[in-house]
Structure formats: C-alpha cells, structure tokens
C-alpha positions, 0 to 999 in steps of 0.5 A: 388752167395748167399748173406746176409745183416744183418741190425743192429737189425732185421733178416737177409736177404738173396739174389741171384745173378744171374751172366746169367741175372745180377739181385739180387733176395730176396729170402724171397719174390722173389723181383728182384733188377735190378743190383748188384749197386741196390742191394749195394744201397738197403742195404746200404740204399741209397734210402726210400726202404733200410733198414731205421734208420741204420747206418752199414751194413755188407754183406757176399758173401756164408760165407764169409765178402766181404766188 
C-alpha cells in the first residue's frame, strides 16, 4: 500500500506498507518503521523524529484521504 504524509510546509513524504512483513518504509531514504502505529506515531509527531512544530497532518492511502 502507498503512502504520503504531507506536513504543513515542506515536501511530501511518501511511503510503503509492506502487508507480508508489517513494516512502513520511506521511500526517499529506505528507513523502516516497525509497524503501522510507528508510522501513525511519526506522522502525526508523537515522538522527537515526527514531523516538529506542526500541527495537522493529512495522510493519503494510493490517492485517496484515508483519515
């Protein structure tokens, strides 16, 4: 499944779901998230490595909003 987040400024990022492994992977630089709540938790900045000083987060699935 394909992924974008889209912070309020900046590019978007765009990701992988991997559905066999369970895991998220960024596509600009290959990191992995380990589950589907790290990437929810990274993009909706619960922790110092999520997008900082925002406040809104719109996420898509493929091109579609999803949340």
């Amino acid at each position: 499944m394909a992924l974008k987040a889209y912070p309020l400024s900046g590019e978007p990022e765009t990701f992988r779901y991997h559905q066999n492994e369970q895991v998220v992977t960024r596509n600009k630089d290959g990191r992995t998230l380990d589950s589907m709540d790290d990437f929810f938790c990274y993009a909706f900045q619960c922790d110092a490595e999520g997008y900082p000083g925002t406040t809104k987060k719109t996420v898509h699935h493929d091109s579609e909003p999803f949340l």
